[in-house]
C-alpha positions in Angstrom: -11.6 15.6 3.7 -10.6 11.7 4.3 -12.5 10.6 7.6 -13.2 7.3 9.3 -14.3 6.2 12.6 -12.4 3.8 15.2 -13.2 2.2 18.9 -10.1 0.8 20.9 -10.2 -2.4 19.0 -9.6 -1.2 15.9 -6.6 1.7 16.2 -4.6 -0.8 14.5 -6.5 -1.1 11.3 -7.1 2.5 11.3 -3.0 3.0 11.4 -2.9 0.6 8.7 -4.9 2.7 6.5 -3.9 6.5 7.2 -0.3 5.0 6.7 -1.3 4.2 3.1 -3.0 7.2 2.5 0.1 9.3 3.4 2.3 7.0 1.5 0.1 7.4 -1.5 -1.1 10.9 -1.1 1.2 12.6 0.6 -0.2 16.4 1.9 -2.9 16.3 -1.1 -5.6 15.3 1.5 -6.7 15.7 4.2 -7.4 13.2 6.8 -9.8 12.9 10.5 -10.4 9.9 12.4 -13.4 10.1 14.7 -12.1 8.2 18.1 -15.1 6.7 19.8 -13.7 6.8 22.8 -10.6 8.6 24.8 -8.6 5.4 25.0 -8.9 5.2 21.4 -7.8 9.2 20.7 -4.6 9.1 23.0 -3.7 5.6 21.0 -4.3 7.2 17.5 -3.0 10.8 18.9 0.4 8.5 19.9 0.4 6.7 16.9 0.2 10.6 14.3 -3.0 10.6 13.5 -5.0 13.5 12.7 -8.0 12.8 15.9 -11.4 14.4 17.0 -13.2 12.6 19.8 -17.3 12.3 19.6 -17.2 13.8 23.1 -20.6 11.5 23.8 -19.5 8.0 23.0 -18.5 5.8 26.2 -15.3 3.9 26.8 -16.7 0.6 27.8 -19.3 0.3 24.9 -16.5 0.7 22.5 -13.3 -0.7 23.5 -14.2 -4.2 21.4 -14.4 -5.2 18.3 -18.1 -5.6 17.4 -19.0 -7.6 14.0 -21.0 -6.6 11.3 -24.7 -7.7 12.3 -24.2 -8.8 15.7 -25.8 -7.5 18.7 -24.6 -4.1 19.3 -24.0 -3.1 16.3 -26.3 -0.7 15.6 -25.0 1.6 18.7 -21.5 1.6 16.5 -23.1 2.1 12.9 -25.2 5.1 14.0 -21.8 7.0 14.7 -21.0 6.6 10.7 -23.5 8.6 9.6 -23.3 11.6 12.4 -19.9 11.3 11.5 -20.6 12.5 8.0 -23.0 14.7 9.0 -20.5 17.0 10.9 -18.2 17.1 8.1 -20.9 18.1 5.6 -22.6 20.6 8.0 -19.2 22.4 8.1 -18.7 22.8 4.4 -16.5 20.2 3.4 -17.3 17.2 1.1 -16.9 13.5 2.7 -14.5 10.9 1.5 -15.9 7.9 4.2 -13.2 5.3 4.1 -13.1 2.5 6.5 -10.3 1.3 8.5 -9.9 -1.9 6.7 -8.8 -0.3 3.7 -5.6 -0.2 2.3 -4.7 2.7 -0.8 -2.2 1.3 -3.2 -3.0 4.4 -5.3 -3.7 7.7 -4.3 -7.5 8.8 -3.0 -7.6 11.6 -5.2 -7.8 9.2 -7.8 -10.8 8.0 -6.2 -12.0 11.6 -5.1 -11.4 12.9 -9.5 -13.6 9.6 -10.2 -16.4 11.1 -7.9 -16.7 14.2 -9.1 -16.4 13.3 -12.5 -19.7 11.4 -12.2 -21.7 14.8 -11.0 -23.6 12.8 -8.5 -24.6 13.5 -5.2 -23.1 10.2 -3.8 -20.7 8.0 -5.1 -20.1 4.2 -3.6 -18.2 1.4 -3.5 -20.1 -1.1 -5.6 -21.8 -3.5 -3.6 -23.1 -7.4 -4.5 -24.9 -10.3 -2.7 -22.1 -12.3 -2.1 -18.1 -12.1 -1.7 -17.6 -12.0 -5.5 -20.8 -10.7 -7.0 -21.0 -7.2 -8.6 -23.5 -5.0 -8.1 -23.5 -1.3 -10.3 -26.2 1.4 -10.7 -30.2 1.0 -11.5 -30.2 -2.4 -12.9 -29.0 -3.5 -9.3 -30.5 -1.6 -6.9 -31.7 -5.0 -4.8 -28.2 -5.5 -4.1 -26.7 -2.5 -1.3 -24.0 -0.6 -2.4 -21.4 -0.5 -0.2 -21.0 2.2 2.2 -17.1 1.0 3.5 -16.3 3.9 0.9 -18.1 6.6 -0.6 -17.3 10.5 -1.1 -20.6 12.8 -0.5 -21.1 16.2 -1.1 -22.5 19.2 0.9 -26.1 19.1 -1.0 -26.1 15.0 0.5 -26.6 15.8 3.8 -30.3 15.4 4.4 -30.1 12.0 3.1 -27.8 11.1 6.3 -30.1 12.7 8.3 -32.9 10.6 7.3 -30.2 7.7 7.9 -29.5 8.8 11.4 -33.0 9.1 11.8 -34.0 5.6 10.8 -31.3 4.1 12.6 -32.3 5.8 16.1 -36.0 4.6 15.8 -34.7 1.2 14.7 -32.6 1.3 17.9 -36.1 2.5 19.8 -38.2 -0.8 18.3 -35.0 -3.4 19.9 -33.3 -4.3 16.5 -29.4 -4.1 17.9 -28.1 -5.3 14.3 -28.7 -2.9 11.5 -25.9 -0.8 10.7 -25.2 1.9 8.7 -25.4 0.3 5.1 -28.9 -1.0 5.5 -29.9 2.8 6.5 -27.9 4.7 4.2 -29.1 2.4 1.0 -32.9 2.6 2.2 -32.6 6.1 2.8 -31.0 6.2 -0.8 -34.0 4.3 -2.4 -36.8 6.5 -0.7 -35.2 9.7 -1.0 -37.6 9.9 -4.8 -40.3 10.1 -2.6 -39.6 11.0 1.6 -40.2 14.3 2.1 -37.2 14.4 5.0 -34.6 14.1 2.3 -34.9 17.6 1.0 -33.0 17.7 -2.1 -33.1 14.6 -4.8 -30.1 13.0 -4.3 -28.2 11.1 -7.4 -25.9 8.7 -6.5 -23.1 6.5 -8.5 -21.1 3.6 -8.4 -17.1 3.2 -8.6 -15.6 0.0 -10.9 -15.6 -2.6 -8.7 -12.2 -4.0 -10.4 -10.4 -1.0 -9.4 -12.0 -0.6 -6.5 -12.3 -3.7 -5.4 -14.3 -5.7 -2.3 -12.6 -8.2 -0.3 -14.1 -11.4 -2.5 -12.7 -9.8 -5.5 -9.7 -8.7 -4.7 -8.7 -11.4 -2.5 -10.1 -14.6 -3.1 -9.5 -14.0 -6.9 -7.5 -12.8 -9.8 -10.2 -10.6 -11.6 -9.0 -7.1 -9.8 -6.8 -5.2 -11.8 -3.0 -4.2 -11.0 -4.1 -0.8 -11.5 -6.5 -0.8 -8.3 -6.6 2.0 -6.0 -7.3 0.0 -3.0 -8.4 -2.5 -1.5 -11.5 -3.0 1.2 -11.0 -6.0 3.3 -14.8 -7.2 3.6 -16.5 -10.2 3.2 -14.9 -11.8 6.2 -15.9 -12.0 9.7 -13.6 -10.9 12.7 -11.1 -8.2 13.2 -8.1 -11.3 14.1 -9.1 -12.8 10.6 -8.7 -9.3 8.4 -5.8 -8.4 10.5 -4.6 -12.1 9.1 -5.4 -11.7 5.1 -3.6 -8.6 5.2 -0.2 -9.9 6.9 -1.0 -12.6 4.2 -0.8 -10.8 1.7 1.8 -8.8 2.8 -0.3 -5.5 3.2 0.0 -5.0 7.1 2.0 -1.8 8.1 0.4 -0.5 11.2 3.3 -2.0 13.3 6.6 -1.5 11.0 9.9 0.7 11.9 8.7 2.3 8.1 5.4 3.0 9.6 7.1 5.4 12.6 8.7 7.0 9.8 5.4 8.4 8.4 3.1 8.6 11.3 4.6 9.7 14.3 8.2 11.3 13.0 6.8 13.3 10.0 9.3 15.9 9.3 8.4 19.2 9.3 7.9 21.3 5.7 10.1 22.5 4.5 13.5 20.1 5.5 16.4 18.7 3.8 14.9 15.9 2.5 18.3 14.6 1.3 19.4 14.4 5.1 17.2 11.7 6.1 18.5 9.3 3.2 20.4 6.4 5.3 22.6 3.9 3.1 23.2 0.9 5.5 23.5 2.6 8.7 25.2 5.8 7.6 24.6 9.2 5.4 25.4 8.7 1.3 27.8 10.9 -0.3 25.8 13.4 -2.0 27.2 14.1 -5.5 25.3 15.6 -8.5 28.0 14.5 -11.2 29.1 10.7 -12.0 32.0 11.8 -12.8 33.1 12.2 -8.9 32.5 8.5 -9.4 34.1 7.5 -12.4 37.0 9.8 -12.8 37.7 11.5 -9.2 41.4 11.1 -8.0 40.1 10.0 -5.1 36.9 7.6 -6.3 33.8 6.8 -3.7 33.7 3.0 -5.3 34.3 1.8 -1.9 31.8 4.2 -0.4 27.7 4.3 -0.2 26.9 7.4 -2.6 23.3 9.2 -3.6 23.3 11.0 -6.9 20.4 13.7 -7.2 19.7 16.2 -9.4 18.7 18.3 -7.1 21.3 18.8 -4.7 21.2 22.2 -4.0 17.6 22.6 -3.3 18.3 19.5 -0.6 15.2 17.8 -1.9 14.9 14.3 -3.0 12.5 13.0 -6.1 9.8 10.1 -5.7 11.6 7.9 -7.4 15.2 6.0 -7.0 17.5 3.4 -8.6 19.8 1.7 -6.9 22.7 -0.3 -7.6 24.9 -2.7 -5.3 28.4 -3.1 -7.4 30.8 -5.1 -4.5 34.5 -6.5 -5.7 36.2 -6.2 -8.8 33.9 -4.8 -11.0 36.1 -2.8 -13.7 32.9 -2.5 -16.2 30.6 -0.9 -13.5 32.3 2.5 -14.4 30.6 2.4 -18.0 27.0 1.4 -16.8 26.9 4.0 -14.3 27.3 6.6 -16.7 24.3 5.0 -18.4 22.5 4.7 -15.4 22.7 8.3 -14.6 21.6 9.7 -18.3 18.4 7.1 -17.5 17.8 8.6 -14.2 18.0 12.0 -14.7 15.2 11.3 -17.4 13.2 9.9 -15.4 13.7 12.7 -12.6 15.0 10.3 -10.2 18.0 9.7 -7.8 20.7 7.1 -7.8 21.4 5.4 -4.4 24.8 3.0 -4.6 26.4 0.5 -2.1 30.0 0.1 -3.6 31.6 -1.4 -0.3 30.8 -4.5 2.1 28.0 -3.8 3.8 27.6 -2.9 7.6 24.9 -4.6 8.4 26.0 -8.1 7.8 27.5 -10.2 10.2 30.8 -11.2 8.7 31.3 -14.0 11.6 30.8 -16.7 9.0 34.0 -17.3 7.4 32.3 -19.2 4.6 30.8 -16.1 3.0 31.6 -15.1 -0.7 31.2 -11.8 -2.5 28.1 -12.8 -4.5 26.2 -14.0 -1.9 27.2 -10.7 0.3 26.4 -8.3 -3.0 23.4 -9.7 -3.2 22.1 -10.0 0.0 22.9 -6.1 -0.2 20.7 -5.4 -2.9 18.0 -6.3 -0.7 19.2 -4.1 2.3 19.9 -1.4 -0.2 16.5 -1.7 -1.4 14.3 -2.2 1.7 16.0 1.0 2.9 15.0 2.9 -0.7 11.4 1.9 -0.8 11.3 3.5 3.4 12.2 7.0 1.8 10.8 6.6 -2.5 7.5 6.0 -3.8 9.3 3.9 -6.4 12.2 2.1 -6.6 14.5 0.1 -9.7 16.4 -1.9 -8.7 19.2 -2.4 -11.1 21.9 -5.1 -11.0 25.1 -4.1 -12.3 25.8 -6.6 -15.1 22.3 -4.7 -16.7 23.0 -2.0 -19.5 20.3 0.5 -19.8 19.8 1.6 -23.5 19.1 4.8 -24.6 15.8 3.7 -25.7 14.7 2.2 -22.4 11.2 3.6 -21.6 9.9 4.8 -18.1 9.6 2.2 -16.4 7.7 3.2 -13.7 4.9 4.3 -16.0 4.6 1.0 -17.4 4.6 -1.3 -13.9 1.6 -0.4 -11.7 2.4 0.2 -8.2 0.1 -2.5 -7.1 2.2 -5.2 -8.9 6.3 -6.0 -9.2 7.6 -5.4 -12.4 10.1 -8.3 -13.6 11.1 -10.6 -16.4 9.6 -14.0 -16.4 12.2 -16.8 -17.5 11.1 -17.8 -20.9 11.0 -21.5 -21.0 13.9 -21.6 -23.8 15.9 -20.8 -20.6 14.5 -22.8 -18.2 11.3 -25.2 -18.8 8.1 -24.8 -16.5 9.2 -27.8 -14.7 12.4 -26.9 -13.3 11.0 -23.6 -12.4 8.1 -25.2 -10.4 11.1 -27.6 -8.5 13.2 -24.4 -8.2 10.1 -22.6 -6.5 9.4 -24.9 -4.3 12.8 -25.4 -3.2 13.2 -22.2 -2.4 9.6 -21.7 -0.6 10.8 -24.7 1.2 14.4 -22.8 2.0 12.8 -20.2 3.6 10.6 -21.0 5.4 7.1 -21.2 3.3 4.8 -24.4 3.2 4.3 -25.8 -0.2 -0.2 -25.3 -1.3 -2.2 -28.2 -2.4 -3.0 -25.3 -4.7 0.1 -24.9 -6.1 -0.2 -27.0 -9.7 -3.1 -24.6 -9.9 -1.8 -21.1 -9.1 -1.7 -18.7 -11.9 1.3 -17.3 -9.6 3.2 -20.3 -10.7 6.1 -18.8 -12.2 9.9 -18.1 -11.9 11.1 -14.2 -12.3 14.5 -13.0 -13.0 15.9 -10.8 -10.7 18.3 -8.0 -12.3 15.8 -5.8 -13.1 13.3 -4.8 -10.7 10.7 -1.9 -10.2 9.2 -1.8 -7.0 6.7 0.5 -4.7 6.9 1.5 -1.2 3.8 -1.4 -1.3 6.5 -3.9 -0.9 8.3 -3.1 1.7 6.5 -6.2 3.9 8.6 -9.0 1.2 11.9 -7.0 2.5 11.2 -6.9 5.8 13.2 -9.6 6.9 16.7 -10.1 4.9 17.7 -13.7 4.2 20.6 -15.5 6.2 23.9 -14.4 5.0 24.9 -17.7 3.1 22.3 -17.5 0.1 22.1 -20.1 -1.9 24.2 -20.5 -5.5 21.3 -23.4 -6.3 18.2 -21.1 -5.9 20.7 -18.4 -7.3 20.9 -15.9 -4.6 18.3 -13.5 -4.7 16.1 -15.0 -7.1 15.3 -17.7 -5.0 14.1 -15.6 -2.0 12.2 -13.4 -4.0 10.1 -15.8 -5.6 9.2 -17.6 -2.6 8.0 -14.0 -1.4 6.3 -12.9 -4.1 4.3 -16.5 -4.8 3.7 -16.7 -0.7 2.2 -13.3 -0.8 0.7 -13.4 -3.9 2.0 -10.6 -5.2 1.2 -9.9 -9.2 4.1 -9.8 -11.7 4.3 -7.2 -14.3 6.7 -9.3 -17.1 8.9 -6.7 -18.4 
């Protein structure tokens, strides 16, 4: 069982990260947030969260945000703990995550890593400073971290003996321990304190793949295979809430958000019926053909291929395709396109007309700014329902022998290809990039001769997660710009303002 804790203050963060973990996990786990107060359960209960409220806890000493070490801490921290406690008392195992953590991968990765380890505990490394590491005996001066940390039944003593120290810590006037300080002494004694009944073994979890807020955000060292991220090592709920909108990992308050909080669909539904192609319902076909060679073709329509159509369920995966005008080779690679996806198990979701949701006002529009501009509609809209999404321009041919692509990108990153300076030197690229940060609307870094993000990407071919949906959350102006060439030119002034990893296909 997935559980965290939340006041008032911090619903928000606590939306942010359930969100993830049903984005990621789907049903495979379960998840409780402990509200410490009843404002807090009737915001999280309106918001789709799974919510118990620690009946004892008292609005007005928990309606703020209250930082690490201050005064009044300790009257938050003790709740961590107890919160564990009930969990374990009632059978289940604990997977503690805090609320300012983000899952780019699913927790049962995290919960398999655990158990593999055959330890009582398992924690989030911890270090002495924002990017230190700290792992096992060798380190046991340094705190691990208790932001995450899955416990089992035969651990529970050890919170006791937490709980325990916290309350007569509480007693002596010290208002600024918290939870980590009790939980790592209690830890460290438990060879020898006669309270912690059973010996409890504990372990630590790769800091690079589960990585702290110094390492995963101040740096590059984290790897694009991480299952999270904890947003630590900074001070003040308005500042995380900051880094992640920075980094384009805030989803507590999207429309996508709704989707998978508060309008979950119930099991079992036509999945198919709540796929929405620029403001209306797809064609649902499970042939090409009806696209290639019908007597009456759907090229001027909005169409979903599936290969599961009578089952009404749709895969985890999609590739879309935006083919607007005269486009008399598009036939061809949409039969390629289709062999691909059914390989890969996944759907086809085309735009084959103007789309609706442009404003067509502007008489100085072309059909290769509107196509792409599309693409990004169609694909904003893709990544609300799939896990992952190609996107596929349709001058691309897909050969027989192209591997799964989605295996090869992780989700954490964008896979793309990286112009090759034979095409276009390093120097135009960095005058391209920060034209087009410029263009819309992103301030040029004194860092930026020094960013390893420094790059420019191509653009017909990209894989994408549902982790992305932030960079597609607002669509360019219509008129995109032939010089900055179209969609490129948005994109990487997304991707380097969010610093955002490239996979180079």
């Amino acid at each position: 069982l997935l559980i965290s804790m939340a006041n008032a203050a911090h619903v928000s963060l606590a939306v942010n990260m359930v969100y993830s973990v049903r984005r990621t996990a789907s049903d495979s786990i379960g998840t409780l947030i402990f509200a410490l107060s009843r404002s807090a359960l009737q915001a999280l209960q309106s918001q789709g969260v799974d919510t118990t409220l620690i009946s004892w806890s008292n609005d007005n000493d928990n309606s703020r945000p209250v930082q690490v070490q201050s005064r009044g801490f300790a009257a938050v921290a003790l709740f961590k703990p107890v919160c564990v406690l009930v969990v374990l008392q009632s059978g289940y195992d604990a997977l503690w995550i805090d609320t300012d953590i983000v899952f780019f991968r699913s927790p049962m990765i995290l919960v398999n890593e655990a158990y593999s380890q055959a330890k009582s505990i398992v924690l989030q490394s911890g270090s002495l400073g924002p990017l230190g590491i700290a792992r096992g005996e060798a380190h046991f001066h340094v705190e691990a971290c208790t932001g995450i940390f899955l416990a089992k039944k035969e651990s529970a003593s050890l919170f006791e003996a937490a709980v325990q120290d916290l309350e007569r810590m509480s007693d002596r006037g010290d208002t600024k321990v918290g939870d980590q300080a009790a939980i790592n002494l209690a830890l460290f004694e438990a060879r020898f304190r006669r309270d912690i009944k059973t010996m409890t073994t504990f372990g630590v979890l790769d800091p690079l793949i589960y990585p702290a807020g110094g390492i995963f955000f101040q740096t590059n060292l984290s790897s694009t295979h991480a299952v999270l991220a904890h947003n630590n090592f900074i001070l003040g709920h308005d500042n995380k809430l900051n880094r992640f909108k920075e980094r384009g990992l805030w989803f507590s308050q999207s429309h996508d958000t709704n989707r998978y909080m508060i309008h979950r669909p119930p099991v079992p539904i036509c999945t198919l019926n709540q796929v929405h192609i620029d403001q209306a319902k797809p064609i649902v076909i499970d042939s090409l053909d009806r696209v290639l060679y019908s007597v009456n073709p759907i090229l001027n329509s909005t169409f979903l291929w599936t290969m599961d159509p009578v089952f009404c369920k749709r895969s985890k995966y999609a590739l879309t395709l935006v083919s607007i005008g005269q486009r008399p080779w598009a036939q061809l690679l949409f039969q390629r396109i289709a062999r691909y996806a059914k390989r890969l198990n996944a759907d086809v979701l085309g735009l084959c007309r103007l789309p609706q949701l442009i404003d067509y006002s502007n008489e100085k529009f072309n059909v290769d700014s509107l196509a792409k501009r599309a693409k990004l509609i169609l694909a904003a809209e893709t990544l609300s329902l799939y896990e992952r999404v190609l996107v596929l321009d349709d001058t691309v041919v897909v050969r027989r022998d192209t591997p799964d692509l989605f295996q090869i990108v992780p989700p954490l990153a964008i896979g793309a290809t990286i112009e090759d300076d034979r095409i276009r030197p390093q120097s135009q690229s960095k005058k391209l990039l920060a034209l087009a940060k410029l263009r819309h609307g992103y301030a040029s870094s004194e860092n930026d001769d020094q960013n390893s993000l420094f790059y420019w990407f191509n653009t017909g071919v990209l894989v994408l997660s549902w982790l992305h949906i932030p960079l597609l959350a607002n669509p360019p102006p219509l008129d995109l710009d032939r010089l900055l060439f179209w969609d490129q030119g948005f994109l990487n002034a997304q991707v380097n303002a969010f610093r955002i990893p490239i996979y180079n296909l």
